[in-house]
C-alpha positions as CSV (number, residue, x, y, z in Angstrom):
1,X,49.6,-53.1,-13.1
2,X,47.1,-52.6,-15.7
3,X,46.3,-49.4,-17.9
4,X,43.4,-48.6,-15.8
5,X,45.0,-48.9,-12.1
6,X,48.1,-46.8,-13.6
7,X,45.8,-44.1,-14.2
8,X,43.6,-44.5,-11.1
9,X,45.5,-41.5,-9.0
10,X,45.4,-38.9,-12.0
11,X,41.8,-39.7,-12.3
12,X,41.0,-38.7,-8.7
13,X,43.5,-35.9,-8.9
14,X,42.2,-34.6,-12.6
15,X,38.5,-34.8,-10.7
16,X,39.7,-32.6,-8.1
17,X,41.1,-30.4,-10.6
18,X,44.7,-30.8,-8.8
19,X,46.1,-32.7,-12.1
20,X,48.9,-30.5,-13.8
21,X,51.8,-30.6,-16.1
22,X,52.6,-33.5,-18.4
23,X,50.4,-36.1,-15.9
24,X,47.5,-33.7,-16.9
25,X,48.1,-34.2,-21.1
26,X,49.0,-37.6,-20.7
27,X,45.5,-38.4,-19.1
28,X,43.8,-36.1,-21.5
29,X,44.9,-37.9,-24.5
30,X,44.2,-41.9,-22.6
31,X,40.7,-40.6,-21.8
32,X,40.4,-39.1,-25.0
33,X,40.6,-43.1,-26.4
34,X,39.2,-45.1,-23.3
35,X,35.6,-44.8,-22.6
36,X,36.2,-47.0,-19.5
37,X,38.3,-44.4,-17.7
38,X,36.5,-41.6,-19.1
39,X,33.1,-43.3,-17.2
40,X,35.4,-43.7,-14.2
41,X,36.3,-39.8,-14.6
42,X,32.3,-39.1,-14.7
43,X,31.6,-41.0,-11.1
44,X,34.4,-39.4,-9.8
45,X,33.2,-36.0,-10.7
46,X,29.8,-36.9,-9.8
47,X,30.4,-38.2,-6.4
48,X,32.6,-35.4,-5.5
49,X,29.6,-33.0,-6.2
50,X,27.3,-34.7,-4.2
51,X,30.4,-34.8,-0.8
52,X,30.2,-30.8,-1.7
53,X,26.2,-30.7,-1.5
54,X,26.3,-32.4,2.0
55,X,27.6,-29.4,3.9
56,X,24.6,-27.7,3.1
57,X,22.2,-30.4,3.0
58,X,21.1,-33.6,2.3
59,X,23.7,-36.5,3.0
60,X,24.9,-37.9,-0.3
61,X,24.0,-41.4,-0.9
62,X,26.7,-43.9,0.9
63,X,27.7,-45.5,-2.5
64,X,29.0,-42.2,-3.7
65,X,31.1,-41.7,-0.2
66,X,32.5,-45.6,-1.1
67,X,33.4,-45.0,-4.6
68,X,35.4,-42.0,-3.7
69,X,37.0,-43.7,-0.8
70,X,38.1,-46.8,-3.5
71,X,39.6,-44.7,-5.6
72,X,41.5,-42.3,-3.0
73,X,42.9,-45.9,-1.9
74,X,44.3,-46.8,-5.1
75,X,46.9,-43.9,-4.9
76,X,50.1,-45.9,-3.5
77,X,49.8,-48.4,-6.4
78,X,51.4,-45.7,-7.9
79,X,54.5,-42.6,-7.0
80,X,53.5,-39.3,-7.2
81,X,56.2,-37.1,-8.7
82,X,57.4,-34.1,-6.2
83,X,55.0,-31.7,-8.2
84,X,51.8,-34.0,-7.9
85,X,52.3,-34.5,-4.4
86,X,52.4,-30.4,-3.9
87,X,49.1,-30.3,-5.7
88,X,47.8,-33.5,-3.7
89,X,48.9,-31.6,-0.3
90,X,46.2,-28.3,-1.8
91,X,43.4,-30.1,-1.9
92,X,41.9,-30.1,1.7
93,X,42.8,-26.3,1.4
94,X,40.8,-26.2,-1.6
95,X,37.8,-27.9,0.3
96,X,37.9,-26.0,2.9
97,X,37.9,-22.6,1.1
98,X,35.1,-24.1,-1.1
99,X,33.0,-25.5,2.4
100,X,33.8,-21.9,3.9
101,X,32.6,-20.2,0.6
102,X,29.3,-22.2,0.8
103,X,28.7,-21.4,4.1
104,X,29.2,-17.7,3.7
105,X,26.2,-17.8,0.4
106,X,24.4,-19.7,2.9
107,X,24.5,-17.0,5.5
108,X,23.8,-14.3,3.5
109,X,20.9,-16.0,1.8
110,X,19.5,-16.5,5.4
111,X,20.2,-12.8,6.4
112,X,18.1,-11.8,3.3
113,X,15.2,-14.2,4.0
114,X,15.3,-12.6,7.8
115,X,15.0,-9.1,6.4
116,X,12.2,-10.0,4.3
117,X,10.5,-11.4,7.6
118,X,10.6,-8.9,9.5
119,X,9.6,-6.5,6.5
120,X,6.7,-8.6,5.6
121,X,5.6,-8.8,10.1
122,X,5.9,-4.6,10.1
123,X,4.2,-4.5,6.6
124,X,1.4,-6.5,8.6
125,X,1.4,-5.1,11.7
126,X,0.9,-1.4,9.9
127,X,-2.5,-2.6,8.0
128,X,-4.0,-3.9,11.1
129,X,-3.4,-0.9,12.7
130,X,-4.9,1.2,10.1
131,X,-7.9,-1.6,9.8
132,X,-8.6,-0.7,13.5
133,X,-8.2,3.0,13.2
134,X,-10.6,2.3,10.7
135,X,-13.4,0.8,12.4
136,X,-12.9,3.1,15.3
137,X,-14.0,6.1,13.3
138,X,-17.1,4.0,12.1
139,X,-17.7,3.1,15.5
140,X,-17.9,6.8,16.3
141,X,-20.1,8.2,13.2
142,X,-22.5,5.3,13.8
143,X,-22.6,5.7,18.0
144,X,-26.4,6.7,18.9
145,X,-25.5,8.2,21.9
146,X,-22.8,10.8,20.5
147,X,-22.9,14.1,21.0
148,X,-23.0,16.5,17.5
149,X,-22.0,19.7,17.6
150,X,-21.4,22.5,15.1
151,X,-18.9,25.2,15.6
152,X,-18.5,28.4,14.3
153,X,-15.8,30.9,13.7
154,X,-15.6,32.8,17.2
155,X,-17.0,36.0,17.7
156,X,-18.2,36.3,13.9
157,X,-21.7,37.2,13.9
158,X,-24.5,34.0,12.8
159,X,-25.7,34.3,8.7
160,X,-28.9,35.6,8.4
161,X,-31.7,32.9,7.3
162,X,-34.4,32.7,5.9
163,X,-37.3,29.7,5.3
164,X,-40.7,30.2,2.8
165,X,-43.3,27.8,2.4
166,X,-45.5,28.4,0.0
167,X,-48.5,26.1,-1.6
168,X,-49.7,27.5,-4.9
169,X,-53.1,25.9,-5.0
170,X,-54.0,27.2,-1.5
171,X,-51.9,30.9,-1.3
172,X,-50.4,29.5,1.6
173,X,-46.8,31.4,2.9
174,X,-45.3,30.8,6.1
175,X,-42.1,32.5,6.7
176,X,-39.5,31.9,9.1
177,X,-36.2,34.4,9.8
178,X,-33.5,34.2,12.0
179,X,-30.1,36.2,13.0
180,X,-31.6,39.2,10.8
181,X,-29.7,42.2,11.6
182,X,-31.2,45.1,13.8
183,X,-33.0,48.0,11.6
184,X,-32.6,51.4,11.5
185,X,-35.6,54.0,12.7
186,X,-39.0,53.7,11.3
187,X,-37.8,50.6,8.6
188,X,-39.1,47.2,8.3
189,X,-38.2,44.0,6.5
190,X,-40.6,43.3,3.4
191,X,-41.2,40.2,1.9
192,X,-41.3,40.0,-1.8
193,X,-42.9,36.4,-4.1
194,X,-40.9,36.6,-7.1
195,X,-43.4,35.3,-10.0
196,X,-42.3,33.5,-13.3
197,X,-43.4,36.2,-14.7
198,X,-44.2,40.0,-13.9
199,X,-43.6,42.3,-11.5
200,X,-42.6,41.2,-7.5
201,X,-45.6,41.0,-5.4
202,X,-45.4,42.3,-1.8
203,X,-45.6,39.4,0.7
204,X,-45.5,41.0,3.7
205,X,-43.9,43.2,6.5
206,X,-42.0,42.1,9.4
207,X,-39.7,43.3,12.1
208,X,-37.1,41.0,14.2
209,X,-37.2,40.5,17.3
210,X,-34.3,41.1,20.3
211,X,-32.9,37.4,19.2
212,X,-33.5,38.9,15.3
213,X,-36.0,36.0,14.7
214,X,-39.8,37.4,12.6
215,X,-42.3,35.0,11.1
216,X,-44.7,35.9,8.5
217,X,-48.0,33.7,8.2
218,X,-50.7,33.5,5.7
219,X,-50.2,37.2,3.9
220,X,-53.2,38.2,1.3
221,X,-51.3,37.1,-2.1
222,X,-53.7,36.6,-5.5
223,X,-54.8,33.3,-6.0
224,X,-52.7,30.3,-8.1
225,X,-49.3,32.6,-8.7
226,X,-46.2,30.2,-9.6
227,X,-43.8,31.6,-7.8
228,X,-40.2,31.5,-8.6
229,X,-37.9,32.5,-5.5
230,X,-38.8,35.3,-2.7
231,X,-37.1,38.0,-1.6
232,X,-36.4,40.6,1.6
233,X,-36.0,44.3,1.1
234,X,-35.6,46.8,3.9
235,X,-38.3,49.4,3.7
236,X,-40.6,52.3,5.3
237,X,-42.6,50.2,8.1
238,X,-45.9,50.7,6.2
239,X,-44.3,48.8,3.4
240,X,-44.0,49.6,-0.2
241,X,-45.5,48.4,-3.6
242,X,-41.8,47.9,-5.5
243,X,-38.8,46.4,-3.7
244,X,-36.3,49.1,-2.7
245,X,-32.7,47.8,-3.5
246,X,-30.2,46.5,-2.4
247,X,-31.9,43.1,-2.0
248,X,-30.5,41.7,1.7
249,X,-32.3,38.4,1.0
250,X,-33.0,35.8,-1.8
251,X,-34.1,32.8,-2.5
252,X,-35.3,30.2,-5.3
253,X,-37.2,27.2,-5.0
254,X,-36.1,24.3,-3.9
């Protein structure tokens, strides 16, 4: 039996990690001074590797499987002691608590990729929802055939309004009211043009209507007077030549 065949069964055991005791030293120290075992050692680690890759994935190559094989055959060339054959009898164990660990990773890694899945479809589904709530409400702002409507606070009476067009270079004034309030006895609404400068200028006088509308058209005003807002006063129906306060109504330009 030569050096190398004595040692063939502690190499594959020593790969396995299954080597202990005084077998264990003395391979140490003949590897330690044999670079043919110690390249023998190397295979055997590497092809055990590549058995414990293939019960996860790819099959390892077949000269790898043979290798192993060879040197798992050369164990009766030589008697295992009582205490190597316990650690011989541990190693399918060992295997199979390694396979079983593998598989375990391998499950939870796929549990995880499933979770991220599904959060990735809800995460997709959401946006295209909000995409199409999306072009629903443009659908609806853009319709031509919608119907508009503007509400108001019930049973709140409508804001008084007012509307004065005025062309300097002609003395032009139409005015148009709406929602004015009803006026006591012998009053009137005034109209006032509001120069840029000096004193208000009386623009007319008007009563509402039952709806509370008035217009006032074309008053006599002095030629080519910049006006700079208008103004409504309530005053004796014949109208006065100063606006009495409070002012109900103002307005600048636009």
């Amino acid at each position: 039996m030569s050096v190398h065949e004595q040692f063939a069964e502690d190499l594959a055991l020593y790969a396995l990690g299954a080597l202990q005791g005084e077998e264990r030293v003395s391979l140490e120290k003949h590897l330690d001074g044999c670079a043919s075992c110690h390249r023998e050692l190397e295979q055997l680690r590497g092809d055990m590797a590549l058995m414990a890759l293939s019960t996860a994935g790819p099959v390892p190559p077949r000269r790898a499987r043979q290798r192993l094989i060879e040197a798992v055959a050369r164990e009766p060339r030589r008697s295992a002691t009582p205490a190597t054959r316990g650690w011989w009898t541990l190693v399918p164990w060992v295997a199979a608590a390694a396979l079983a660990a593998g598989l375990v990773a391998l499950g939870l890694q796929n549990s995880d990729l499933q979770r991220r899945i599904a959060g990735l479809q809800d995460q997709s589904a959401q946006q295209l929802g909000e995409l199409q709530r999306a072009r629903e409400v443009v659908s609806t702002l853009t319709a031509t055939d919608a119907m508009r409507v503007t509400l108001v606070a019930a049973k709140t009476p409508q804001q008084p309004q007012g509307k004065a067009i005025y062309v300097r270079d002609r003395s032009s004034l139409i005015f148009l009211a709406s929602n004015l309030q009803p006026l006591p006895p012998q009053k009137a609404y005034e109209l006032w043009l509001i120069p840029t400068s000096g004193a208000p200028i009386p623009a007319g006088v008007f009563k509402p209507d039952a709806h509370g509308s008035a217009t006032v058209i074309n008053p006599p005003l002095p030629a080519g007077v910049q006006a700079k807002a208008f103004a409504i006063t309530v005053e004796p129906e014949s109208g006065s030549s100063a606006p009495t306060l409070p002012i109900v109504m103002f307005g600048a330009g636009e």
